[in-house]
Each structure stands twice: as C-alpha cells, then as structure tokens.
N, C-alpha and C positions, 0 to 999 in steps of 0.2 A: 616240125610238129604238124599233126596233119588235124585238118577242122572236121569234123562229123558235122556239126550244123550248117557249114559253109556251103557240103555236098548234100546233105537232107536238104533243104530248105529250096535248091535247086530243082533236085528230083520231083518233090513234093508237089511245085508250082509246071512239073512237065517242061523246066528250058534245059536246050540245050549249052553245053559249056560254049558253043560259038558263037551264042547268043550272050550271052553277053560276057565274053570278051570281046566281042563286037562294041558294046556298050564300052567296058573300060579301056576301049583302043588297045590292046593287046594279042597276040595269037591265043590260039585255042589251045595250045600249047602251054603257054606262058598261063593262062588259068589255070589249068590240069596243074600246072606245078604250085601254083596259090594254095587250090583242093588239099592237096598232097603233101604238101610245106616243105618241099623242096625248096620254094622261093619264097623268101619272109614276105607279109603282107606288109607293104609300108601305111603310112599313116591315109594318108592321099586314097587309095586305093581300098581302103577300113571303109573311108567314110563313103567312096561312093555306093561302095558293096552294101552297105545302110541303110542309103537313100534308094537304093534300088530296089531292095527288097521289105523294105520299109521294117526294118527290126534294129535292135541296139548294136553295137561292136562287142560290149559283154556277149550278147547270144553267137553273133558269130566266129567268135574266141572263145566258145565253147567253157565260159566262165559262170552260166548263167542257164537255165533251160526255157527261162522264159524271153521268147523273142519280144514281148512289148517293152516300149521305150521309155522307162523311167522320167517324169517331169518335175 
C-alpha cells in the first residue's frame, strides 16, 4: 500500500528521502520502499516517522487528512 501523505509531507518540508533515512538508520532505498509500500511500515518506525514530522500515524497512514495530533 503506498502512503501519499508519507511522500507529501516529505516533499512539502523540501527533505530529501536520505535525509531521513539517515534519521531512521535505514538506506535511501529501504525508505523509498516504506513511500511505496513495498515494505510494511512496522510499529517502531510509525512512531519515529511521527515524531519527526511532528503529525499523527492516522495522517501518515493516510487514515486521516488532518496531520494534527489528537489529545
């Protein structure tokens, strides 16, 4: 399944995909397949992609259109 907000959201803020996969210790490669849903997003990796772009896993799972964080 592939994220549309996972790659907007990236675009949007101007980084590059090696940028952070740099951050989640992974190849540039191995994001590009996250993007793409070639390779399932595990839990561990939701929450850092979260904290990094500071928005919900609802938005980044494309569950939700709104990136703010429910309290």
């Amino acid at each position: 399944m592939q994220f549309k907000n996972l790659r907007a959201i990236r675009e949007d803020k101007d980084i590059k995909q090696k940028d952070v996969a740099k951050y989640l210790n992974v190849s540039q490669n191995t994001y590009s397949q996250y993007e793409t849903g070639v390779i399932s997003l595990t839990a561990e990796i939701l929450i850092k992609l979260a904290d990094y772009y500071n928005v919900s896993i609802d938005y980044l799972l494309d569950r939700t259109d709104n990136p703010n964080i429910q309290k």
